[in-house]
C-alpha positions as CSV (number, residue, x, y, z in Angstrom):
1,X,28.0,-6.5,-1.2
2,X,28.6,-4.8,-4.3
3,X,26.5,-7.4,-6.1
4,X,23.6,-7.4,-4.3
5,X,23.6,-3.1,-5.1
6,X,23.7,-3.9,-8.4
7,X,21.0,-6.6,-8.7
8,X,19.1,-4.4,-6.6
9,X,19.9,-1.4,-8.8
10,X,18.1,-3.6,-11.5
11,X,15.6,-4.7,-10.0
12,X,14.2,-1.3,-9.1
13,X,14.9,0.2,-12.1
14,X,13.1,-2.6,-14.2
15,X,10.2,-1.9,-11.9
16,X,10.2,1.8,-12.4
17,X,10.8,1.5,-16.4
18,X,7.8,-0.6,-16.4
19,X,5.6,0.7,-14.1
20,X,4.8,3.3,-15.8
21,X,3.1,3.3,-19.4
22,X,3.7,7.1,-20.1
23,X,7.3,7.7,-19.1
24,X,9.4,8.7,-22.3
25,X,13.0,7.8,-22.9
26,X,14.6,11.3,-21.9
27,X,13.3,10.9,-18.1
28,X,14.0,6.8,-18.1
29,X,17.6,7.7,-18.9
30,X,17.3,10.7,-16.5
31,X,16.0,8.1,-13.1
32,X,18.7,5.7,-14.6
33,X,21.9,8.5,-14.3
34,X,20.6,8.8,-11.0
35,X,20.2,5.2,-9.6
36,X,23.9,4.9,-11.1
37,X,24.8,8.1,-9.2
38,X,23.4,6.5,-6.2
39,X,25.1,3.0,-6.6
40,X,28.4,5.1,-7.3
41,X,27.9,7.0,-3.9
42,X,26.8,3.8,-1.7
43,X,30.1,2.0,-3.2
44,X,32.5,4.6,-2.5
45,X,30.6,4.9,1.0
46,X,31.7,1.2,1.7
47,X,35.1,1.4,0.3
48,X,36.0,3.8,3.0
């Protein structure tokens, strides 16, 4: 289950970063801390 997150965590995340032509580096790290804070969350959810 785990796998799929992640391939979906890159998936999305190579969408967003290319999606948009004017997004600087300081908000593409920013959305990417908080697709890993998301992944990190959804894990721990299915762990318990």
């Amino acid at each position: 289950m785990l796998e799929i997150l992640v391939c979906f965590f890159v998936d999305k995340f190579h969408n967003a970063k290319f999606s948009s032509k004017y997004i600087d580096q300081k908000l593409t790290w920013q959305r990417q801390r908080s697709f890993l804070k998301t992944i990190k969350i959804i894990g721990l959810c299915f762990l318990c």
